[in-house]
C-alpha positions in Angstrom: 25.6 -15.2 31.5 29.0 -13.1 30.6 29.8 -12.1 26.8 33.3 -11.6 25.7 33.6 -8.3 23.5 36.8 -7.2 22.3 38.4 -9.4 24.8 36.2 -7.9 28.0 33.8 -9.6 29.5 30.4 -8.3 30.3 27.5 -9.6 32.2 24.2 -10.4 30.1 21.5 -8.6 32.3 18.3 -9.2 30.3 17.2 -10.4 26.8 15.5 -8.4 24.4 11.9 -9.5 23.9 10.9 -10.5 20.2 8.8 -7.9 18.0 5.5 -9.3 17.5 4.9 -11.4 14.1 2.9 -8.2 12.7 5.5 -5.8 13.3 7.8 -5.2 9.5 10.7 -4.4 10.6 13.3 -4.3 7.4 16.8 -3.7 9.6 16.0 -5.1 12.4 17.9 -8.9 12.3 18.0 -9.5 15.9 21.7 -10.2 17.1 22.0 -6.9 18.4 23.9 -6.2 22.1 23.3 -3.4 24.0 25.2 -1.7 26.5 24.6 1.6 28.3 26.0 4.6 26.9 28.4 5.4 29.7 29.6 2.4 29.2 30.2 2.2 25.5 31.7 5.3 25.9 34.4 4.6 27.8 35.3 1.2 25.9 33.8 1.8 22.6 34.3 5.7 22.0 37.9 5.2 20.2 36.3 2.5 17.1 36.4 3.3 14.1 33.9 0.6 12.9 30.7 1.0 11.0 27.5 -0.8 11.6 25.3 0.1 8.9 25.3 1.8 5.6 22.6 3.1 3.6 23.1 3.5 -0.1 20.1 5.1 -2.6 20.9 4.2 -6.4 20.4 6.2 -9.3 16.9 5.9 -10.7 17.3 3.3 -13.6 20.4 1.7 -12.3 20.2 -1.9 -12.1 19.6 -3.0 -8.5 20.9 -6.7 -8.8 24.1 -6.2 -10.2 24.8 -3.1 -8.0 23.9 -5.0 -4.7 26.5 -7.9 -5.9 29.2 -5.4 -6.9 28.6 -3.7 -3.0 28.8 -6.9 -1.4 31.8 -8.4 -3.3 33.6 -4.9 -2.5 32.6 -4.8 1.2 33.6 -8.1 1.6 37.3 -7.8 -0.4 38.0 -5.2 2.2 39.9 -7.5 4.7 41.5 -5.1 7.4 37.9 -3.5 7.8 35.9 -6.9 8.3 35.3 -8.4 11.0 34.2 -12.7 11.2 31.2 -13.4 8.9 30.1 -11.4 5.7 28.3 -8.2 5.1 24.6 -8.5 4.5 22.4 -5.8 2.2 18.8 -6.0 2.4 17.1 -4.4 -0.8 14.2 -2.7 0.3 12.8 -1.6 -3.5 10.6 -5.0 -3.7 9.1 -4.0 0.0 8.5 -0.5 -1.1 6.9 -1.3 -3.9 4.4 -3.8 -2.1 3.5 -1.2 0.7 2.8 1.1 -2.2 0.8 -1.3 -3.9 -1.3 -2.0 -0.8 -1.7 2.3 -0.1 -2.8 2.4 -4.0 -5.2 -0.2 -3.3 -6.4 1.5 -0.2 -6.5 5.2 -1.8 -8.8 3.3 -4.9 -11.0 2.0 -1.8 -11.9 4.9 0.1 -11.6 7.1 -3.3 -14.5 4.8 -4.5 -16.2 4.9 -1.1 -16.0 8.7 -0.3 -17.4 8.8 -4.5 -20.4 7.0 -4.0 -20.6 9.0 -0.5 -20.8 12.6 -2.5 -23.6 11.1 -5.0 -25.9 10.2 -2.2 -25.1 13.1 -0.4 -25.6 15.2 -3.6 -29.2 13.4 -4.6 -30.2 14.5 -0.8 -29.6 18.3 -1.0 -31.2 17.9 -4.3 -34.3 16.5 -2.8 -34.2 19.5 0.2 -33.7 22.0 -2.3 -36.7 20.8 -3.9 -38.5 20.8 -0.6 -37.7 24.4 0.4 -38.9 25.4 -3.1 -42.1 23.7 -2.3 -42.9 24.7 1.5 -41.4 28.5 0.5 -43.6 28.7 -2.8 -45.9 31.2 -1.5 -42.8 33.2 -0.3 -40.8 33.2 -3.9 -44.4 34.7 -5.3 -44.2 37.8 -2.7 -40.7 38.4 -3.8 -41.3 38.4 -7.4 -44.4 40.2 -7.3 -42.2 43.2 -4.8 -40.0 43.1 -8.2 -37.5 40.2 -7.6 -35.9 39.4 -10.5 -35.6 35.5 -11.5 -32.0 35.4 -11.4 -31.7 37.0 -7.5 -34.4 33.9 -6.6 -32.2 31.3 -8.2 -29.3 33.2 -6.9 -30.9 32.9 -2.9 -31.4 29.1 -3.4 -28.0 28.6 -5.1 -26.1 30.1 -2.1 -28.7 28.2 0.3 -27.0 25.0 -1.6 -23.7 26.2 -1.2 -23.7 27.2 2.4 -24.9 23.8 3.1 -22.6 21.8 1.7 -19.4 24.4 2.9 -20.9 23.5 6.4 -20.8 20.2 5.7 -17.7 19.7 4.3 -16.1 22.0 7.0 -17.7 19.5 10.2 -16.3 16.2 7.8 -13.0 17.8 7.4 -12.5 18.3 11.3 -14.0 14.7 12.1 -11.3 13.6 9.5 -8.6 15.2 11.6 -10.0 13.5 14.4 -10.4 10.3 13.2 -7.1 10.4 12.1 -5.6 11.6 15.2 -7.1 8.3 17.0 -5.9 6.5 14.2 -2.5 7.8 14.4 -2.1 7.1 18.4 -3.5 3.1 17.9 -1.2 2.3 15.1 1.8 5.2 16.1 1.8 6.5 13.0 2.0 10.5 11.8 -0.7 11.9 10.2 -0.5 15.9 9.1 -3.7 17.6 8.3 -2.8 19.4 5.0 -3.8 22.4 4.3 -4.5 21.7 0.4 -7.1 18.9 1.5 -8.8 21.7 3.5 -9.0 23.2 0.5 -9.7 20.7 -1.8 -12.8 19.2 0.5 -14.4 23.0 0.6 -14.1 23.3 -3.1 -15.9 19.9 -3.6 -18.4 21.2 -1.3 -19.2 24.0 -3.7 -19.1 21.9 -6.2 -21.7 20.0 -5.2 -23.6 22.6 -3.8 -23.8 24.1 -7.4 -24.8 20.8 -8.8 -27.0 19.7 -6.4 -29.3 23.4 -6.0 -28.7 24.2 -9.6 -32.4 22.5 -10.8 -34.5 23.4 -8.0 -33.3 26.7 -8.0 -33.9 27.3 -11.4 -37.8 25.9 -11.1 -37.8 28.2 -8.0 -36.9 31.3 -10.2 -39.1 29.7 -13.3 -42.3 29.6 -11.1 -45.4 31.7 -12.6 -46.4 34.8 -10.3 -49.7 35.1 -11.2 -50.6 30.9 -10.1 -48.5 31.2 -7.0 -50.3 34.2 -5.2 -54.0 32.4 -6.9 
């Protein structure tokens, strides 16, 4: 087929395949022509037209009446306008659905990853208590070579600790590459943040302290003299 553009004529090589269904696309109206760059720039490099504009409004203004005043002011401007109207798409009611849905997301795997460091916590809790039990015999040599009971409840509090930094370390580097396979499926871009680093080790301690804080205080509580019986 031929299309007539400012008067030339140009042969229609190929039509541009439909996004899928799934695909949000708030610009996109179809209508669009393509021609190669060479091309455009030897019949198109002298136009002064503009396709597109994108305007960002004060927070508070009034949205409605701003997009009507826009319109009726783009569309008063004869000697710039070409046949048909100017078109604004508000993107503020999209924005705050996708927002909406991330919130509702965040709440999910907030609740899940919650209920995820409660079990996890309750385990260590039951380890510590299980490493008091099998080293018993071991805390009673220490205290009766003059360990005090705050460096026992200090060796099982660290013990905690170091498990759960470990821990927390692996989940944060399976994160990353769970989001990195994430990212290439649905093309999006995902930064590892440095503050999440962060914020994942110092729940780790956290826990840890939680978690040991019991066990290692019966540890450090534990009578000498019944131990070594």
């Amino acid at each position: 087929g031929i299309a007539t553009i400012n008067g030339m004529a140009f042969e229609i090589v190929g039509i541009k395949k439909a996004p899928p269904e799934d695909e949000i696309s708030v610009f996109d109206k179809g209508g669009d022509i393509r021609v190669p760059k060479e091309t455009y720039n030897k019949y198109f490099a002298g136009s002064k037209k503009v396709e597109s504009l994108k305007i960002t409004l004060k927070e508070g203004a009034d949205v409605k009446a701003s997009i009507k005043e826009i319109e009726n002011t783009l569309n008063s401007i004869e000697g710039n306008r070409v046949e048909g109207k100017y078109q604004i798409t508000d993107t503020s009611g999209i924005v705050k659905l996708l927002g909406g849905v991330l919130n509702t997301i965040t709440m999910f795997i907030a609740s899940v990853a919650g209920i995820s460091l409660f079990i996890a916590g309750i385990g260590l809790m039951n380890m510590m208590y299980t490493s008091v039990s099998e080293r018993t015999r071991e805390i009673g040599i220490k205290r009766a070579l003059g360990a005090r009971k705050k460096d026992i409840r200090r060796e099982f509090l660290i013990e905690g600790i170091v498990i759960t930094i470990m821990g927390g370390i692996i989940g944060y580097i399976l994160g990353i590459i769970l989001a990195n396979i994430i990212s290439m499926y649905f093309k999006l871009v995902i930064t590892p943040s440095l503050f999440t680093g962060l914020l994942a080790i110092g729940i780790s301690i956290v826990i840890g302290l939680a978690s040991s804080f019991i066990p290692a205080r019966k540890a450090a509580n534990a009578n000498t003299v019944d131990i070594l019986k």
